[in-house]
TIDO-251899 format. One record per residue: x, y, z of N, C-alpha, C in turn. Coordinates in steps of 0.05 Angstrom, whole numbers, plus 5000, padded with zeros to 4 digits. Last residue first. Layout:
[[X, Y, Z], [X, Y, Z], [X, Y, Z]],
...
END
This chain:
[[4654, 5476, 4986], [4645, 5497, 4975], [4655, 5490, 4943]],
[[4630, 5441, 5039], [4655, 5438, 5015], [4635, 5464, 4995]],
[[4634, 5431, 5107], [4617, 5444, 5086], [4637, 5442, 5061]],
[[4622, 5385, 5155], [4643, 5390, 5130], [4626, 5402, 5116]],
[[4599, 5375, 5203], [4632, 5370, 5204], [4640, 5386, 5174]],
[[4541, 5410, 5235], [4561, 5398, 5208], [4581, 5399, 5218]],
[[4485, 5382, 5268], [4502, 5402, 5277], [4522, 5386, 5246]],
[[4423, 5415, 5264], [4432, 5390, 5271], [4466, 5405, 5270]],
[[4348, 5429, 5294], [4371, 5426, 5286], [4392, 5414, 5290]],
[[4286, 5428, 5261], [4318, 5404, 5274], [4336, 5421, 5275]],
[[4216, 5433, 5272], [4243, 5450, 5269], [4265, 5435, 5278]],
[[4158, 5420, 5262], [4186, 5402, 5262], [4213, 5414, 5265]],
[[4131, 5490, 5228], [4134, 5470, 5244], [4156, 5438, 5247]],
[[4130, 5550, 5213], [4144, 5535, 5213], [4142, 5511, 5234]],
[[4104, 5600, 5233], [4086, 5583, 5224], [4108, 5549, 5213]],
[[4119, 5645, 5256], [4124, 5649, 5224], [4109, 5627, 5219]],
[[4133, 5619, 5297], [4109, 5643, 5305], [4101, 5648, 5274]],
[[4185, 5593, 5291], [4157, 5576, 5301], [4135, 5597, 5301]],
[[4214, 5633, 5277], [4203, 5620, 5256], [4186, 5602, 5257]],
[[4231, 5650, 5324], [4208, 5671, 5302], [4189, 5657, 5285]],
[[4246, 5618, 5354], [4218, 5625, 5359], [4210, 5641, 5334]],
[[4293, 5617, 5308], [4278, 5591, 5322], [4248, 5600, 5324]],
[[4333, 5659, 5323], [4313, 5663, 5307], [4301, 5630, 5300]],
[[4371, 5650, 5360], [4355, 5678, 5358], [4324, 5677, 5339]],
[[4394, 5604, 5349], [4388, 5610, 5369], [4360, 5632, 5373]],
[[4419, 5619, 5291], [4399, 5607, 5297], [4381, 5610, 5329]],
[[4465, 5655, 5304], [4440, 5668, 5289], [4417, 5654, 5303]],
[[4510, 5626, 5327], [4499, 5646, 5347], [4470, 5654, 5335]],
[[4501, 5586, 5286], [4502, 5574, 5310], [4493, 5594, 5323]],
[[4500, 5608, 5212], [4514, 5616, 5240], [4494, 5596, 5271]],
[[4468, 5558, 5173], [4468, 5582, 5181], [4486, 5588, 5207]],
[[4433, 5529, 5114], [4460, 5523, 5132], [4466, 5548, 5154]],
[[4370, 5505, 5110], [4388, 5524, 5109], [4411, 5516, 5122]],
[[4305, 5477, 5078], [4334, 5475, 5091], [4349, 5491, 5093]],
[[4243, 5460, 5087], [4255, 5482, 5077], [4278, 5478, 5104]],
[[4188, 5421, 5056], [4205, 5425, 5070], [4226, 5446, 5071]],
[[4116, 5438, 5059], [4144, 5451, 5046], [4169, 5433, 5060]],
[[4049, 5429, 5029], [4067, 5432, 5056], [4101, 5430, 5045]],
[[4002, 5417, 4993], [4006, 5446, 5010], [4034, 5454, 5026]],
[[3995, 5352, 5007], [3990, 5371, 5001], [3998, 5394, 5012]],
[[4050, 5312, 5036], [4030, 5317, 5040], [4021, 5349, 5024]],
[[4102, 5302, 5009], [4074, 5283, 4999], [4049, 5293, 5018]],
[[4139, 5366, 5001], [4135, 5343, 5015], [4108, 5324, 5006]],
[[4195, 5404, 4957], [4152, 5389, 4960], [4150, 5371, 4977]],
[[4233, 5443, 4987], [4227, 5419, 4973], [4191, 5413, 4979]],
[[4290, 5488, 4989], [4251, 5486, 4993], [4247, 5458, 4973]],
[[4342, 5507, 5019], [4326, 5500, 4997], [4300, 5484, 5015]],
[[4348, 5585, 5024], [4340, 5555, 5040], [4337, 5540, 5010]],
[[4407, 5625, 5019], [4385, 5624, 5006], [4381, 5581, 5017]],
[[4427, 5678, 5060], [4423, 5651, 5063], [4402, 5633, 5042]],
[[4416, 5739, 5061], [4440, 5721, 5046], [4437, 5689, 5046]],
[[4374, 5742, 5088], [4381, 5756, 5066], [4392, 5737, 5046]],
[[4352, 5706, 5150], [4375, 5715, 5131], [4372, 5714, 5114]],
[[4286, 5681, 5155], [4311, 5670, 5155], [4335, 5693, 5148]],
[[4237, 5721, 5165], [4249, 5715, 5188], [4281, 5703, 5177]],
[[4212, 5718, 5104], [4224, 5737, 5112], [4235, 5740, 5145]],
[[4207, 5655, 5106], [4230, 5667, 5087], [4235, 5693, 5101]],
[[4158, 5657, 5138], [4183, 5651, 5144], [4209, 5650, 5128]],
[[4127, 5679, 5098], [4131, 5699, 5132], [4159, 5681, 5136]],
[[4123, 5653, 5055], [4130, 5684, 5051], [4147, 5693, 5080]],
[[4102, 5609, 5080], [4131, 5605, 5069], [4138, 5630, 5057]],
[[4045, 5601, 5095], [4069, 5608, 5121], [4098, 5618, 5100]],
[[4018, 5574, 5059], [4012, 5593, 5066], [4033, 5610, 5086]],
[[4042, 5520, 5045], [4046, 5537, 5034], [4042, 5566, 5039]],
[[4078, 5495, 5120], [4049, 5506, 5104], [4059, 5528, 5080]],
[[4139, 5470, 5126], [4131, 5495, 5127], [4100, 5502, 5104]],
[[4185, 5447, 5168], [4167, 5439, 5155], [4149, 5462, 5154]],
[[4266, 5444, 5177], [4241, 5453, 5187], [4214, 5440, 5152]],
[[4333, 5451, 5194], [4314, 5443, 5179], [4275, 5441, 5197]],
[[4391, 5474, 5198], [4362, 5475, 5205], [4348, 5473, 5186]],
[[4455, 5474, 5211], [4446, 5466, 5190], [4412, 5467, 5212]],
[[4514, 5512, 5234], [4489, 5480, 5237], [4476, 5488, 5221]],
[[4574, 5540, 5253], [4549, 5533, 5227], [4533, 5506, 5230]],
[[4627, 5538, 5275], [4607, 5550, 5279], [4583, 5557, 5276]],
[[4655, 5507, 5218], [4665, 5514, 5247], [4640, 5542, 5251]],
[[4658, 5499, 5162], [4632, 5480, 5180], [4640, 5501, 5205]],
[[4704, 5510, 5145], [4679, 5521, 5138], [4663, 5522, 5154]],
[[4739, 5466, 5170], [4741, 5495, 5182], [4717, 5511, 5172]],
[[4722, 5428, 5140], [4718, 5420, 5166], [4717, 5448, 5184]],
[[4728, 5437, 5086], [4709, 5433, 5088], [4701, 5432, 5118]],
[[4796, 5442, 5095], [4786, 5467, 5096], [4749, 5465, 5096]],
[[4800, 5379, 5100], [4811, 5406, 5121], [4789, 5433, 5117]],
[[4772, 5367, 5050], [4768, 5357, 5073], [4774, 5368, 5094]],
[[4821, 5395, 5019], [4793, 5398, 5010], [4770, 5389, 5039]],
[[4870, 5369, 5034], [4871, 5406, 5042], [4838, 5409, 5040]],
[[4860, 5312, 5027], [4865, 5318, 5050], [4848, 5350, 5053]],
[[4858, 5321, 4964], [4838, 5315, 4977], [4836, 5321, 5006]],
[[4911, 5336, 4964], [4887, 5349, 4949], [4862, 5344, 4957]],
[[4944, 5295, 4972], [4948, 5315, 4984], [4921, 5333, 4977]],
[[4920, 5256, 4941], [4917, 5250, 4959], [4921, 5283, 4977]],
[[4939, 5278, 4889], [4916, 5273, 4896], [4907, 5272, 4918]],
[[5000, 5277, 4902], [4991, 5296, 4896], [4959, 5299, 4901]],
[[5005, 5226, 4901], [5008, 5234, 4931], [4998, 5266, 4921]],
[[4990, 5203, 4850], [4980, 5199, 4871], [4975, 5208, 4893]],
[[5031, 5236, 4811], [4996, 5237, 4807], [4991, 5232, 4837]],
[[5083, 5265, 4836], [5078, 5241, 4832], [5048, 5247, 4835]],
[[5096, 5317, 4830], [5090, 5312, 4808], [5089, 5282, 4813]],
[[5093, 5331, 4889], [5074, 5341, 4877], [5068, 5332, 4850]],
[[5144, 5327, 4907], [5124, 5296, 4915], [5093, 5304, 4899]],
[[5176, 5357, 4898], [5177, 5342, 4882], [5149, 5320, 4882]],
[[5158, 5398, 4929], [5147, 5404, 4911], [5148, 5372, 4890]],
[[5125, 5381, 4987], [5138, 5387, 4981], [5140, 5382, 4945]],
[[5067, 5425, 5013], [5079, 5399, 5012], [5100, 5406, 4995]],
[[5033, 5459, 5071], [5049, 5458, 5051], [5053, 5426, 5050]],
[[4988, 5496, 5099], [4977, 5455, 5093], [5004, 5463, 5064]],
[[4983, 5538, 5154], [4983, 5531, 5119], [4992, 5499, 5118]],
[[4956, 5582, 5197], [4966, 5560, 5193], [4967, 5545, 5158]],
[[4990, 5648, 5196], [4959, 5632, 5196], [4970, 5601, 5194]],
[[5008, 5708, 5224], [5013, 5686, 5213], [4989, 5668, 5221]],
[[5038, 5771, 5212], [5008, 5755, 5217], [5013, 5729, 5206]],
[[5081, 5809, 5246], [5074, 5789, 5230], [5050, 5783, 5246]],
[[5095, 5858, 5270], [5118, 5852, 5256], [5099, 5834, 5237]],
[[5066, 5919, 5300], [5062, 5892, 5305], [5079, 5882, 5271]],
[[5091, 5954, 5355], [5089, 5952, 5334], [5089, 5916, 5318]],
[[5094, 5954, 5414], [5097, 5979, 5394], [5093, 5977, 5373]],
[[5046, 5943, 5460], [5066, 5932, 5438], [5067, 5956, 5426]],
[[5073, 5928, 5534], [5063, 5945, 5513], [5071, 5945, 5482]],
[[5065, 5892, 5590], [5079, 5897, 5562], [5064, 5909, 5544]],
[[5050, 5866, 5632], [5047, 5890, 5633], [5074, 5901, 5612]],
[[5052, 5811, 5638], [5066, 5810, 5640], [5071, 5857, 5639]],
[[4988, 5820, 5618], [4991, 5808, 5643], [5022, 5811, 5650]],
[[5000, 5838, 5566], [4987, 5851, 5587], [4982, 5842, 5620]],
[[5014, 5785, 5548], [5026, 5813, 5544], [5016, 5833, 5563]],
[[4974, 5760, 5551], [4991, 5748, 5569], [5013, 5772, 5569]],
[[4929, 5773, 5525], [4923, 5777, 5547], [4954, 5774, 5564]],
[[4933, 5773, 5469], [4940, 5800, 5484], [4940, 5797, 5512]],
[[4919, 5728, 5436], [4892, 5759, 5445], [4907, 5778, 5462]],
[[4957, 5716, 5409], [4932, 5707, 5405], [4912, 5729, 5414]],
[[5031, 5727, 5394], [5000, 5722, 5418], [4983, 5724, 5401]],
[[5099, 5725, 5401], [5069, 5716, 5390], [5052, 5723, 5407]],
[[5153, 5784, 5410], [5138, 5749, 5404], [5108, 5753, 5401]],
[[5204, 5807, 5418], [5185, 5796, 5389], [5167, 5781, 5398]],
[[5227, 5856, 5459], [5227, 5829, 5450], [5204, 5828, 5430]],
[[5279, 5900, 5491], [5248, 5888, 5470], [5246, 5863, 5464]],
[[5328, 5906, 5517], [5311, 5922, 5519], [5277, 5929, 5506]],
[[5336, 5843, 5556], [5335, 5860, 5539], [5317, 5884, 5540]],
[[5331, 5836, 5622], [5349, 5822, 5602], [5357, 5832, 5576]],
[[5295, 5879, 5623], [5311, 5858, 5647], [5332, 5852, 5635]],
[[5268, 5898, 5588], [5264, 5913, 5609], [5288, 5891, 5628]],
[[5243, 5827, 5578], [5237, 5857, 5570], [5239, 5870, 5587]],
[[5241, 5766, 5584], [5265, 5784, 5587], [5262, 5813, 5576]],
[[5197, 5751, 5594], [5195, 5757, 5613], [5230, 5781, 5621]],
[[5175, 5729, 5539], [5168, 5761, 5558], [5182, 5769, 5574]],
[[5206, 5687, 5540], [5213, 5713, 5527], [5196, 5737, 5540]],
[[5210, 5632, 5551], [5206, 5662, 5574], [5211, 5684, 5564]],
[[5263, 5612, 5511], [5230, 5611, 5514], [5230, 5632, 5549]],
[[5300, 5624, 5478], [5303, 5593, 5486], [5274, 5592, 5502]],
[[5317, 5670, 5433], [5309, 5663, 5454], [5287, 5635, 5459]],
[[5369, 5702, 5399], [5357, 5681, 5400], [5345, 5679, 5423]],
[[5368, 5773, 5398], [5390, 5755, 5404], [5365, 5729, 5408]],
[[5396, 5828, 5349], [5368, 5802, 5358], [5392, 5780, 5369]],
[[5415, 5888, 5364], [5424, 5863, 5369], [5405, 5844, 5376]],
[[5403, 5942, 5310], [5403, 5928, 5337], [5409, 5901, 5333]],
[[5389, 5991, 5274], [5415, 5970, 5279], [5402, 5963, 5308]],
[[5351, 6010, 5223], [5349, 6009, 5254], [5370, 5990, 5260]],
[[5316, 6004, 5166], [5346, 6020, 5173], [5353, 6028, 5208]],
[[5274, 5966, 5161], [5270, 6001, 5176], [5294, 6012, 5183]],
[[5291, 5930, 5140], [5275, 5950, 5124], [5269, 5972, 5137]],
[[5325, 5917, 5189], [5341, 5925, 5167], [5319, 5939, 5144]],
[[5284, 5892, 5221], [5295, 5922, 5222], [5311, 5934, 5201]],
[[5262, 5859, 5187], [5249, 5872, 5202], [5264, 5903, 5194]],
[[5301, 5814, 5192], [5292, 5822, 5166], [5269, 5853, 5174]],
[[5307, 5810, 5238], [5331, 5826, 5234], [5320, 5839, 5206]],
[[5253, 5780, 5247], [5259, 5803, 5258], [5280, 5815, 5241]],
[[5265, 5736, 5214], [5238, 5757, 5200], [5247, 5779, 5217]],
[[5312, 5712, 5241], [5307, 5718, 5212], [5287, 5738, 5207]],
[[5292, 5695, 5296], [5301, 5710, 5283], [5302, 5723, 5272]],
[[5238, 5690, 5332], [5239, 5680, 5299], [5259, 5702, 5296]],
[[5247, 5693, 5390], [5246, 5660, 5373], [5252, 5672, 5345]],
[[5275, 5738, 5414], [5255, 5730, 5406], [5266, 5702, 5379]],
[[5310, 5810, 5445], [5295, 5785, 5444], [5271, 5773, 5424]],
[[5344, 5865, 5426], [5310, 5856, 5420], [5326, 5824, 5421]],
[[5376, 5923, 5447], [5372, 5892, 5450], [5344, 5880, 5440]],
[[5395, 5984, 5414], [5391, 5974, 5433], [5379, 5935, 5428]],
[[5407, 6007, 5364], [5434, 6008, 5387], [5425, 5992, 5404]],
[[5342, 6036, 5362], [5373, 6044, 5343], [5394, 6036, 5371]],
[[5287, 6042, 5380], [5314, 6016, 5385], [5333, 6016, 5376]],
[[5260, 6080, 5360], [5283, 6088, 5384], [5294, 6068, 5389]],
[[5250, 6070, 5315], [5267, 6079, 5313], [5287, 6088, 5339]],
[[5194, 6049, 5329], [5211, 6020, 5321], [5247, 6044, 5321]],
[[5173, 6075, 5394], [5174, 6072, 5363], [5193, 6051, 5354]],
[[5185, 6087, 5443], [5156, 6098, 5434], [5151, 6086, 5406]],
[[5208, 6076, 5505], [5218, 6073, 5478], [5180, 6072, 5462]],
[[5210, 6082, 5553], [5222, 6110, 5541], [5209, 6108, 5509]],
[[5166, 6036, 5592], [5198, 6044, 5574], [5188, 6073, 5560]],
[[5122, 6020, 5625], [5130, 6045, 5627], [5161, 6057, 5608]],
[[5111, 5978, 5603], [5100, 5987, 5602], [5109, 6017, 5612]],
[[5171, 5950, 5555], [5147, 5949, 5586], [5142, 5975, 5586]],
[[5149, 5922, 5494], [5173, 5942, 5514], [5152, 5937, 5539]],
[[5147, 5887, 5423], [5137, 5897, 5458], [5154, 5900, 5479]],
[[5124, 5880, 5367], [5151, 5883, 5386], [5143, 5899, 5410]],
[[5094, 5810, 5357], [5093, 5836, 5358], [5119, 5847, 5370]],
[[5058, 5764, 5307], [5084, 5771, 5330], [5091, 5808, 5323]],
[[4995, 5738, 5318], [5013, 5763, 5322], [5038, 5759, 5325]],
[[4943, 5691, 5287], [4964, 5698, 5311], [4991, 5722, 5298]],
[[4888, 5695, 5264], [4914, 5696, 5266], [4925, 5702, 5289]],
[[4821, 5656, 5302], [4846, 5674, 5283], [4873, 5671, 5277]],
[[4810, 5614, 5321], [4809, 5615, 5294], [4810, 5646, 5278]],
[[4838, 5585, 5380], [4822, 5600, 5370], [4815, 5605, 5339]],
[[4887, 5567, 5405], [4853, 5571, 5425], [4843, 5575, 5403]],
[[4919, 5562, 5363], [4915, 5544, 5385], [4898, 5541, 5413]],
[[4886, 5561, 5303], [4909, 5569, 5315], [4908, 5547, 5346]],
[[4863, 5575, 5232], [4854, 5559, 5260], [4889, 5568, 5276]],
[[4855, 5573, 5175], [4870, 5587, 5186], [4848, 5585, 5221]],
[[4898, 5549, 5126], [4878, 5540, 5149], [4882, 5563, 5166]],
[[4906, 5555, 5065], [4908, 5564, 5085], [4896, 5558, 5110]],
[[4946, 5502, 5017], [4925, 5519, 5020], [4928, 5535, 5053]],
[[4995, 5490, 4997], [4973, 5477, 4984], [4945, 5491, 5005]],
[[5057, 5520, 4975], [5038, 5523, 4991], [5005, 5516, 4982]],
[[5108, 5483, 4977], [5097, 5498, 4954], [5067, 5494, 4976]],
[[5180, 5507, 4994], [5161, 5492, 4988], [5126, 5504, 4976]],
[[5233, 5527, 5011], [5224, 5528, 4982], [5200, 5501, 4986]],
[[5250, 5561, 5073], [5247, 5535, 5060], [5223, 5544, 5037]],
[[5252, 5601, 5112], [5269, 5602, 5084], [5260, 5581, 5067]],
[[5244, 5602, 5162], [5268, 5577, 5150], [5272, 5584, 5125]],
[[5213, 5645, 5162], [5235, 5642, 5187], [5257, 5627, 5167]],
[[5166, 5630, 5136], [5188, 5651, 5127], [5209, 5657, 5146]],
[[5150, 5585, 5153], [5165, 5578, 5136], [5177, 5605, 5128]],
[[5143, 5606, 5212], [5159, 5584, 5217], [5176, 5577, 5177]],
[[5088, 5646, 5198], [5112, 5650, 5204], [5142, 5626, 5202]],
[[5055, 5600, 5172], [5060, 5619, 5156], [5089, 5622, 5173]],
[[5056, 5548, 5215], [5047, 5570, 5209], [5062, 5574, 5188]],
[[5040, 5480, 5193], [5061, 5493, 5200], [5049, 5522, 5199]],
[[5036, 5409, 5167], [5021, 5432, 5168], [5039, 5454, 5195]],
[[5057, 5366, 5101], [5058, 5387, 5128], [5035, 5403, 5142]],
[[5085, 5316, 5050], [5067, 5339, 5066], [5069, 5353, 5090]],
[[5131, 5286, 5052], [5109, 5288, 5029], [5101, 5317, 5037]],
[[5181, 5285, 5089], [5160, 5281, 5083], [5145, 5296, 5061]],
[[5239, 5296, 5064], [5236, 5272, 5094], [5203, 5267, 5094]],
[[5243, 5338, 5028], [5228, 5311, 5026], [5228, 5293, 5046]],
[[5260, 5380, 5046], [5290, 5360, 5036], [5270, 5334, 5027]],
[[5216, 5414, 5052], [5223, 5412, 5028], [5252, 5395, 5028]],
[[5197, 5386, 5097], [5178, 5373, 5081], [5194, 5381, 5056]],
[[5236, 5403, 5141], [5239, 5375, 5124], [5218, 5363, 5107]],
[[5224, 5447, 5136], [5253, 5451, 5120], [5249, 5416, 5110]],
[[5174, 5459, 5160], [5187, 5462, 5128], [5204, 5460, 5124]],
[[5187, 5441, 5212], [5167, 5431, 5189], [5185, 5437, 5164]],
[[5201, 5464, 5253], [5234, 5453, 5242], [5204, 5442, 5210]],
[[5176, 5498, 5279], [5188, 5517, 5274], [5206, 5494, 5255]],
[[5136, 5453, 5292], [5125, 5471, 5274], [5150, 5482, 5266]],
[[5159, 5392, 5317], [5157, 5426, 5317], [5144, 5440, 5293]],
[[5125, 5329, 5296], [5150, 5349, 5294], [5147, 5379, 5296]],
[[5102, 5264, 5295], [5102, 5293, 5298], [5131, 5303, 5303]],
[[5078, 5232, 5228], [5105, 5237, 5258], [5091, 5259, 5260]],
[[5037, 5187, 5195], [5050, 5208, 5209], [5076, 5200, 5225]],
[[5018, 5165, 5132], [5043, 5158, 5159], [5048, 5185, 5177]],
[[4953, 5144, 5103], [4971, 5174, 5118], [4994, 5156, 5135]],
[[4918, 5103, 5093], [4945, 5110, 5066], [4959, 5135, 5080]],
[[4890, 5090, 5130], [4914, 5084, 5123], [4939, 5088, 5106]],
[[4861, 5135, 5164], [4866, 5128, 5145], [4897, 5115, 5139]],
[[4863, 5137, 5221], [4847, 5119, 5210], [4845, 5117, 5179]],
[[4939, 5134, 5250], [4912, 5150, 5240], [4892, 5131, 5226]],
[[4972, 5148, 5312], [4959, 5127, 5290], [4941, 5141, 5274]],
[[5038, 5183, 5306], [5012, 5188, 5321], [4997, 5154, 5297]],
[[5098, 5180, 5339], [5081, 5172, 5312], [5061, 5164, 5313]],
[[5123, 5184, 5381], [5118, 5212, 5360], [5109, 5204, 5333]],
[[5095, 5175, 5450], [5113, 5167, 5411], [5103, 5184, 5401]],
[[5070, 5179, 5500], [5100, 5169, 5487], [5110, 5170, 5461]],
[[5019, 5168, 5494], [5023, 5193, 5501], [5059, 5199, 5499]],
[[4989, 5181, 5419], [5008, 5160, 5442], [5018, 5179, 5462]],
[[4941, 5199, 5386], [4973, 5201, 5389], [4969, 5195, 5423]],
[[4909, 5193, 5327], [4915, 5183, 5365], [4931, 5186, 5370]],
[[4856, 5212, 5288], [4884, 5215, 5285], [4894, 5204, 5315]],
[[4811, 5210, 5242], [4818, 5199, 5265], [4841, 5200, 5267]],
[[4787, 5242, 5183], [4814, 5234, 5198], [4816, 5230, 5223]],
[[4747, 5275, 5186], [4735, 5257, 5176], [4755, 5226, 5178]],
[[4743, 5330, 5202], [4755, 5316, 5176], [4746, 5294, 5168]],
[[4746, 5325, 5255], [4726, 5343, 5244], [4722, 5338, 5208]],
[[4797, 5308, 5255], [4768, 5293, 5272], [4749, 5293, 5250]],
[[4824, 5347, 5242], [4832, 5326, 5231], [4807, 5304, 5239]],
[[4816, 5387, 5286], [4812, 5398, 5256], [4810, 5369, 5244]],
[[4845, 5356, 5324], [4811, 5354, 5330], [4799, 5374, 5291]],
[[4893, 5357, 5309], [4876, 5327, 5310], [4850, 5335, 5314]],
[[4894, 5418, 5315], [4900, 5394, 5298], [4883, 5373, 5296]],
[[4887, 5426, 5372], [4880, 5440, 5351], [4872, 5415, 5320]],
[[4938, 5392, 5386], [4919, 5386, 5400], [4896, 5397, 5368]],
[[4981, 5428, 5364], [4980, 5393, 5363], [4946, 5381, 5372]],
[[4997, 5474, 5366], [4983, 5469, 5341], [4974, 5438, 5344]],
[[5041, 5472, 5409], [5012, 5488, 5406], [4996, 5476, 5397]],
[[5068, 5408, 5390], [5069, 5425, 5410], [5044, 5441, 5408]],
[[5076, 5390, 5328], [5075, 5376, 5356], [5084, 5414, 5371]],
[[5041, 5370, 5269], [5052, 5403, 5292], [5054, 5383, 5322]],
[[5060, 5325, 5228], [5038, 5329, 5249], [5051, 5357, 5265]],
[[5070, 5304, 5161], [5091, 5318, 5179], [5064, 5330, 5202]],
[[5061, 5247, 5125], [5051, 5263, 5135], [5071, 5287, 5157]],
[[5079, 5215, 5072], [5090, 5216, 5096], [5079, 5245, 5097]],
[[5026, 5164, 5041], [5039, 5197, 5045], [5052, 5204, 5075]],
[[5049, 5097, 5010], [5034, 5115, 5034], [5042, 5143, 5036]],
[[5004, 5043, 4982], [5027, 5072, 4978], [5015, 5082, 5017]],
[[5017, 4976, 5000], [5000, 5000, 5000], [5018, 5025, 5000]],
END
């Protein structure tokens, strides 16, 4: 049996992941010991592996495929070929930030008052790449993790990630200026692209991913609706949402389907029981494919 060597995010992104991968339609198990998770499709081989080391070995080919932020492949530099965007994170389903942040009471007001002075932070490369477009000399010095905590102490800035801000602000850090947006991306490597199979396979996977992130927040309602009722309750559903409406075997009577926001529905239920809508389901989706 062929198989695609899969590359899995071990660390943040790991958890996130397998449940994106659930949601897929991919049973994925990881051991609480090994770094080679099981999955229910068989034609997938995983490992897991850092996000920050992904791309370099999906493009030497150690594997077929990947999933990895945006930031981590413009860090490495790595020549691989980007098969779509996910963009989910590790609470949440936005992007994630790296920002440059001083404490809260520093001098320093702008990217130009760091001329001379210390910036901490994981992603090298994009930083120095940073300052040098802003003609600003300073010393990035690698950091091995607690990066907040060297601002104002250890250095005079630092780079790093967040999600909502809260832990920056808890550490009572102020950002000056935000460097990168980075999202999660489904790369593979290029050679493994002109074999038909794993190419397919990779194609199908990103289609099934991104059908699973569609779905995120969205149920589906279905309901039964008197010809006479089906003006009033069209004008209760969403603008944009066009239902489909089917003939049911009893005279006169409608079925009528929509896909719609989770927070919407809620709200608008009773209307549409008062609109004359009766049986109302709702149900919940793994995969919308557009």
């Amino acid at each position: 049996m062929r198989k695609l060597k899969l590359g899995f995010p071990k660390g943040s992104l790991q958890d996130s992941t397998a449940e994106l991968f659930k949601k897929a339609g991919i049973k994925v198990s990881i051991p609480e010991r090994s770094y080679f998770p099981q999955c229910s499709d068989e034609e997938i081989e995983l490992m897991l592996i850092r996000s920050q080391e992904m791309a370099r070995y999906v493009e030497d080919g150690s594997f077929d495929a990947g999933l990895t932020g945006y930031d981590w492949i413009c860090e490495s530099g790595a020549k691989v070929q980007e098969i779509c965007e996910l963009q989910y994170a590790k609470s949440g389903f936005k992007p994630v930030k790296w920002v440059l942040a001083v404490p809260e009471n520093s001098a320093i007001k702008n990217v130009k008052d760091l001329e001379g002075k210390t910036v901490a932070t994981e992603l090298v490369s994009c930083v120095k790449k940073f300052f040098a477009e802003n003609k600003v000399n300073v010393l990035v010095e690698f950091s091995w993790g607690a990066t907040e905590a060297k601002a104002g102490r250890l250095t005079d800035a630092i780079v790093d990630v967040t999600e909502t801000g809260s832990s920056l602000k808890a550490n009572h850090l102020r950002v000056v200026e935000e460097i990168l947006t980075s999202t999660t991306r489904f790369i593979a490597n290029k050679k493994a692209l002109e074999d038909a199979w794993k190419k397919e396979k990779i194609e199908n996977i990103a289609l099934l991913l991104k059908g699973a992130l569609n779905a995120e927040g969205m149920v589906g309602l279905k309901m039964n609706v008197p010809q006479k009722s089906i003006d009033d309750v069209m004008q209760v559903l969403p603008a944009l949402k066009k239902p489909t409406i089917s003939q049911l075997s009893e005279k006169d009577w409608f079925a009528v389907e929509v896909i719609l926001e989770e927070k919407t529905v809620k709200k608008i239920i009773p209307a549409l029981k008062r609109a004359g809508a009766e049986g109302i389901i709702e149900y919940p989706l793994n995969k919308i494919i557009y």
